[in-house]
N, C-alpha and C positions, 0 to 999 in steps of 0.2 A: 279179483275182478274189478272191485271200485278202486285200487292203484291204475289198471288201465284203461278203465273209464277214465280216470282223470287225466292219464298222462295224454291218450288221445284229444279232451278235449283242450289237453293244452294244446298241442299241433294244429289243432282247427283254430285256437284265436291267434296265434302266432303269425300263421299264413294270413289269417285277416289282419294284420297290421295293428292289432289294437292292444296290442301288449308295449313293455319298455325295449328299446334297441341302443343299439352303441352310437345309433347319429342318426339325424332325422332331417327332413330338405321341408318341413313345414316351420316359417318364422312369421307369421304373421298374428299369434296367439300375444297378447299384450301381457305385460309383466305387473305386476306391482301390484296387482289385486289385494285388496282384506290386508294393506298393510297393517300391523301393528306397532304399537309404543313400546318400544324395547323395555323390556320387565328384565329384574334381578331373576338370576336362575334359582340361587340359593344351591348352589352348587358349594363344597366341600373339597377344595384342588388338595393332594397331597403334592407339598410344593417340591419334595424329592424327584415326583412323577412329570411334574408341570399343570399348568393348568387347567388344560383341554383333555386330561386324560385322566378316564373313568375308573377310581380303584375298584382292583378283582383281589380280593382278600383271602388270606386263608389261616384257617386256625385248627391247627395247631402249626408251628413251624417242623420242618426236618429233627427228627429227633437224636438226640445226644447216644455217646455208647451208653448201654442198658442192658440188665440181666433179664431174663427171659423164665428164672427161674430155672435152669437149665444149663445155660450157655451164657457168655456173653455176647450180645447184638454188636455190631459194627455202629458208630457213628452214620447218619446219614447226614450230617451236616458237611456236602461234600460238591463237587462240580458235580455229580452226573446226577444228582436230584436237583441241583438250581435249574439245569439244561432242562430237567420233566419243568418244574414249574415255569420258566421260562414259554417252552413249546406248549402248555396249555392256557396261558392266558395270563396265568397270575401275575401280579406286579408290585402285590403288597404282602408283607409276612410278618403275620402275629406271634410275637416270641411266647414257649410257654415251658418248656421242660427244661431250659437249658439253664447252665449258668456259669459266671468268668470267663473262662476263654473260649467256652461254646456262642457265648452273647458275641464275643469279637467276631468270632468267625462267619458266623449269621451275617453281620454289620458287612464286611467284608466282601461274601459272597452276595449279597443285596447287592452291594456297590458296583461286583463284578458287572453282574446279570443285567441292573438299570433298576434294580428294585430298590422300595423302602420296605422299613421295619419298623415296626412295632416294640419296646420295651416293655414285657410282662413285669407287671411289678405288685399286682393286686395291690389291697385299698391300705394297706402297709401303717396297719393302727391308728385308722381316723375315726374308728368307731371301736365300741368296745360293749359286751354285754357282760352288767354290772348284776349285785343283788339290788340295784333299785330300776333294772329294766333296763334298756338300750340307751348309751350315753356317746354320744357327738362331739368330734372336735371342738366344736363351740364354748360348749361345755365343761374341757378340760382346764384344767390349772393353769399359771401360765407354764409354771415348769413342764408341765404334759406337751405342753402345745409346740413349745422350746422342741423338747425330744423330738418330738415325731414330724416335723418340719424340716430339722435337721437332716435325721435322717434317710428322708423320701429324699429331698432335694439333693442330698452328696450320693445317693443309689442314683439319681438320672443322671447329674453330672459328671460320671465317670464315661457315658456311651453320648452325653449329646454333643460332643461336636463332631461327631463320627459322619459321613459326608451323606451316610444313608440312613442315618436314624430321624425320622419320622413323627415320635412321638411314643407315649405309654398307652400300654394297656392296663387300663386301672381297676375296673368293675364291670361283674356281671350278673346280672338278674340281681340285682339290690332292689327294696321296699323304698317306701316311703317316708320311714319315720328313720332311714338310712341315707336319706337326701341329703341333709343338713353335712353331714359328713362329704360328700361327693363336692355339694358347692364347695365346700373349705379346704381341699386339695384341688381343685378344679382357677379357684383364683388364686393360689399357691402356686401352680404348673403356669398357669396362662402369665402372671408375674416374671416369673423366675425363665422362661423357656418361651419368649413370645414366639409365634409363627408355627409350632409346632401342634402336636393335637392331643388334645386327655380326652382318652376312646373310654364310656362307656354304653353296656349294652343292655338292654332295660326285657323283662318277661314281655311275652308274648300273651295274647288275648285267653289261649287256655290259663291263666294262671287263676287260683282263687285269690277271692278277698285276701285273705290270710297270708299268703305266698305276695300278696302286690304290697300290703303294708309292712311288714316284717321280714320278708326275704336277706340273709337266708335263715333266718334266726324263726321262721313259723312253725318249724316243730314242737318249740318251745312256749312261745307267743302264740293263741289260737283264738284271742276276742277280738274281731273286728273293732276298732274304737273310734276310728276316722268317721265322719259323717258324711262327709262328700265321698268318700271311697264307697261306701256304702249306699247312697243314691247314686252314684254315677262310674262308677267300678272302674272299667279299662280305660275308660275317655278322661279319668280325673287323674288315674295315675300315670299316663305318658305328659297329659297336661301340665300336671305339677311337676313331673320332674321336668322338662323345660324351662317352666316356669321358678324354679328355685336353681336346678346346677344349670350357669354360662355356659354350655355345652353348646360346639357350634352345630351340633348335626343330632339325629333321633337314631338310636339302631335298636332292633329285638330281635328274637328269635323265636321261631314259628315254624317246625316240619312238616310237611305235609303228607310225604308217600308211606302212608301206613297199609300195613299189611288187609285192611278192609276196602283200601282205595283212597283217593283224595281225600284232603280234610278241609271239609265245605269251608271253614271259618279261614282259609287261605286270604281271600278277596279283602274279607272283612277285615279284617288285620292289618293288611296295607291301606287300605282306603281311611282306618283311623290316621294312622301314621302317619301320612303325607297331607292328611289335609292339616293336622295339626302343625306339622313343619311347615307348612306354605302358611299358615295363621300367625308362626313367629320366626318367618323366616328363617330359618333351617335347613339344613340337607337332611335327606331320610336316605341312609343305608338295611339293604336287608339278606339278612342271612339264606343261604340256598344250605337243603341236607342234600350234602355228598357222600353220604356213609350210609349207613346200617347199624345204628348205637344198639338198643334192643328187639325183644321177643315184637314190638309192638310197632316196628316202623320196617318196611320192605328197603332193599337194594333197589335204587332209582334206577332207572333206563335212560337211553339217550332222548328221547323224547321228554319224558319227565325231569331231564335236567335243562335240557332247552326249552318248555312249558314252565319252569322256574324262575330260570331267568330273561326269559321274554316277558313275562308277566310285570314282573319285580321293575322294568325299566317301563312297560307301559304304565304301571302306576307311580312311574315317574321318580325312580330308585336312582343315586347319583353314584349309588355304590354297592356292590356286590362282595357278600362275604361268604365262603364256605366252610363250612364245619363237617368233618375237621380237616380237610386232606388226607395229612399223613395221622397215624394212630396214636393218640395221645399214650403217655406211659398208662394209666389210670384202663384203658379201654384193653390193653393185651389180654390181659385175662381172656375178658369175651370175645377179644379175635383168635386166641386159640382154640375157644370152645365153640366156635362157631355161632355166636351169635351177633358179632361184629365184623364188619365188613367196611374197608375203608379204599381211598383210591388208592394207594401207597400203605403198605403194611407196616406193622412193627420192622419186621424183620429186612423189611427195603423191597417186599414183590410188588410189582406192578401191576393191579387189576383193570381188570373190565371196566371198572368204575372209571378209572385215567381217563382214558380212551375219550368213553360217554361223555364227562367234564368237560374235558378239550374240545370234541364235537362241537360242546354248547357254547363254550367260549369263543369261537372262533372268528363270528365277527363281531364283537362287543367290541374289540378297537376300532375297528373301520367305523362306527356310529359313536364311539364316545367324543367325540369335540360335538357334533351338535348333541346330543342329550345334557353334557354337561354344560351345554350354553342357552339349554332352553327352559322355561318355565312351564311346569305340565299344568293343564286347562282342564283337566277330564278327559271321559273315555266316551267311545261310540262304541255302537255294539252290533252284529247283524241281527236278523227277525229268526236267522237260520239257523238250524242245528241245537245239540242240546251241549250246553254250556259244561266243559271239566271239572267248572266249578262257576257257581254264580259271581256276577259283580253286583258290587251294592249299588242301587237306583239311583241315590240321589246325586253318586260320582258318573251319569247317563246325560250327556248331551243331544239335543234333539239334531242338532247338524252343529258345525265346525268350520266356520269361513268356508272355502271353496267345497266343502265335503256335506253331501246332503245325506247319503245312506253307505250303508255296505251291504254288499252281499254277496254270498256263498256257495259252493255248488255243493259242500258235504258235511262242512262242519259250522261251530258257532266260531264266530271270530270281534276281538274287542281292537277297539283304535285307540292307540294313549295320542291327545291331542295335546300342541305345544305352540308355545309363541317360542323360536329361535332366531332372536334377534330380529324379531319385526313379522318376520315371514313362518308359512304355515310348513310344518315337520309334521309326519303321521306315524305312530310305529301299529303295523299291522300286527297281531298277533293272531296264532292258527290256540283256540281255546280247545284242541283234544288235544288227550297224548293219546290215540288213537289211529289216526285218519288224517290222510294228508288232504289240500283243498285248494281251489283255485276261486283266487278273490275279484269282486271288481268293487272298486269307490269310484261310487256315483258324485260326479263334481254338478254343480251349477255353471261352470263356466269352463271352455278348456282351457287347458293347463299344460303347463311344461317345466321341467327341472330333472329331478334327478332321484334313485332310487333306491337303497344297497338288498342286496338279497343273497343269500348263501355266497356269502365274503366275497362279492363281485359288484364295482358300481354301474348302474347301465344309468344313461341321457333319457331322459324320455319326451316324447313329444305327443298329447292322450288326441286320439283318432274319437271326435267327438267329445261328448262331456264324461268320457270314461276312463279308467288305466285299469287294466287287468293287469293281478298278480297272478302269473302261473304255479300251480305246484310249490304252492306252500308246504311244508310236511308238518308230520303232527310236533307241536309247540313252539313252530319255526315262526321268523319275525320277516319284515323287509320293514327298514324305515322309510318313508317319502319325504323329499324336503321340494316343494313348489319355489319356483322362481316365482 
């Protein structure tokens, strides 16, 4: 009943003319309002990609032949799994099981398709845990340092001058007191391989004390020792690792569709993240769950992959990563025994999961040149509906250049605000994965430009100081760019 509540009262504002259209005979609406000083995006180009386009990552890549315990598995490192990745979005692939001539081929089929790649290479003995505790490249010999310099450097040099390699994947969820290591492979790569990118990926806000100093070595290590970790916990550890590894960009990982519902601390996670990368100029990539790893996270829905990644770019994400795609070798077990669930199987099936991903992905290109060209300002939020999940207040703007409120006919909805290149960009987001809704942003002045919504661009020309967005559905975006 509330789908055709809405869908009628989208036909009543359509016939009122007060929605967006494909051309409009009203020109007398003045341009250049609330221009802005064009600000650094702090965008992150992968230059394989180019520069206006927004990487959609995935990790794990196509998996290699593999036993199943049973059988041998086929190779998916192949054309008709580039063609899936290809068809939903992806543009970038994180190597992880493969190796020799599976790495080539990856390289290869990237190069086909127009993708880059990632070289998995983990942190390849920059760190070592000794009997006198965790010890750092820094710290090693010179002979140590000799070895293991060598040898990271001639393992990248054999795939970098391949036309679509991209850069390494070096670390994930590393500590703090594993920093020192990270910067010293970090200006090693950046040296030896300039333009390219040393990808690491840092814990998420659930992680403890223990897990953020010591990772992955905290089972062993359990006294908190850091004193700033300690007074100031998540905010000190994505801090300081900025602040020690020349990393050009912030990434973590944060799921949220767990089997009890959203995981409130969603918002909050990103809202550290990005404000910290806009404090030292950074890109902030963030991880979307496309799987079903355990007993304790649910199979996302289309909705909840489009409420993921509508979110992640209103809080002003330059990059989207999914975990995992396809099934890590590590995860078959549990995809046998049913408690794994991924979009692409060990085995090469195709799920539901695809489908949903694709869905969500679908216009992320049509909007990645302005997102990746804009600097995000904060969010606005409507008075309406109850929120998926909360945003954090202090990232709550009271109005936004042209933009004085929003409001709602069913659900809550947040605004990620942007300077793109001077001028005001809006990206609407619908805050359920429930309930589809129909938006209006309240301007102070009228307005005209342009809009994208379910992978369509429509001209608009706002009939008063309004633009109604029709039939949003649940998690669904439309961005506005104001002439």
């Amino acid at each position: 009943m509330k789908k055709i509540i809405s869908f009628l009262l989208t036909c009543i504002m359509l016939c009122a003319g007060v929605s967006g259209c494909k051309s409009s005979t009203k020109t007398d609406i003045k341009t250049g309002l609330y221009a802005m000083p064009v600000e650094e995006s702090y965008k992150l180009p992968v230059k394989v990609l180019g520069d206006d386009v927004l990487p959609v990552t995935i990790f794990v890549s196509p998996t290699p032949e593999h036993g199943d315990g049973f059988d041998r598995v086929p190779s998916l490192i192949n054309d008709k799994y580039y063609t899936l990745l290809k068809e939903a979005g992806v543009n970038v692939v994180f190597g992880h099981d493969e190796k020799g001539e599976d790495i080539v081929k990856n390289l290869d089929l990237c190069q086909k398709y127009g993708m880059a790649y990632f070289l998995y290479t983990d942190t390849m003995d920059f760190y070592k845990d000794t009997e006198n505790g965790i010890v750092c490249y820094p710290d090693y010999s010179a002979a140590e340092k000799s070895a293991v310099k060598k040898k990271f450097v001639d393992t990248i040099a054999q795939y970098a001058d391949h036309p679509a390699f991209a850069g390494v994947k070096f670390s994930d969820e590393r500590g703090i007191d594993i920093f020192p290591a990270l910067k010293a492979a970090t200006e090693i790569f950046n040296e030896r391989f300039p333009g390219k990118i040393m990808y690491h990926n840092l814990l998420g806000n659930a992680a403890s004390k223990e897990m953020m100093q010591y990772a992955p070595l905290f089972g062993k290590y359990t006294r908190v020792t850091n004193e700033n970790l300690i007074k100031d916990g998540y905010n000190y550890y994505v801090t300081n690792f900025i602040e020690t590894v020349p990393s050009k960009f912030i990434s973590y990982d944060h799921y949220p569709i767990l089997t009890t519902g959203l995981n409130p601390r969603w918002m909050y996670n990103m809202s550290t993240v990005i404000n910290i990368a806009n404090n030292h100029g950074v890109a902030f990539w963030n991880y979307l769950q496309a799987d079903k790893y355990d007993e304790s996270v649910a199979v996302p829905n289309e909705a909840q992959m489009l409420w993921q990644v509508n979110t992640s770019l209103a809080y002003g994400a330059k990059g989207l990563e999914l975990f995992p795609f396809f099934c890590p070798l590590s995860f078959c077990d549990g995809e046998r025994n049913g408690t794994v669930v991924n979009c692409i199987s060990g085995t090469g099936e195709v799920n539901q999961l695809y489908y949903d991903t694709k869905n969500a992905l679908a216009q992320v290109s049509m909007m990645g040149e302005v997102l990746m060209n804009s600097r995000w300002k904060g969010l606005m939020v409507s008075s309406t509906g109850v929120p998926a999940t909360e945003v954090v207040q202090t990232d709550v703007l009271p109005s936004f250049n042209h933009l004085d409120s929003v409001t709602s006919t069913n659900t809550h909805v947040i605004v990620g605000c942007y300077n793109y290149k001077g001028k005001t960009a809006l990206l609407v987001v619908n805050n359920s994965v429930v309930m589809p809704t129909n938006v209006v942003l309240n301007f102070n002045v009228e307005t005209k430009g342009y809009y994208i919504k379910d992978s369509a661009r429509y001209d608009y020309t706002s009939n008063g100081k309004q633009l109604i967005i029709p039939y949003l559905v649940a998690g669904g975006s439309a961005l506005v760019v104001i002439d």
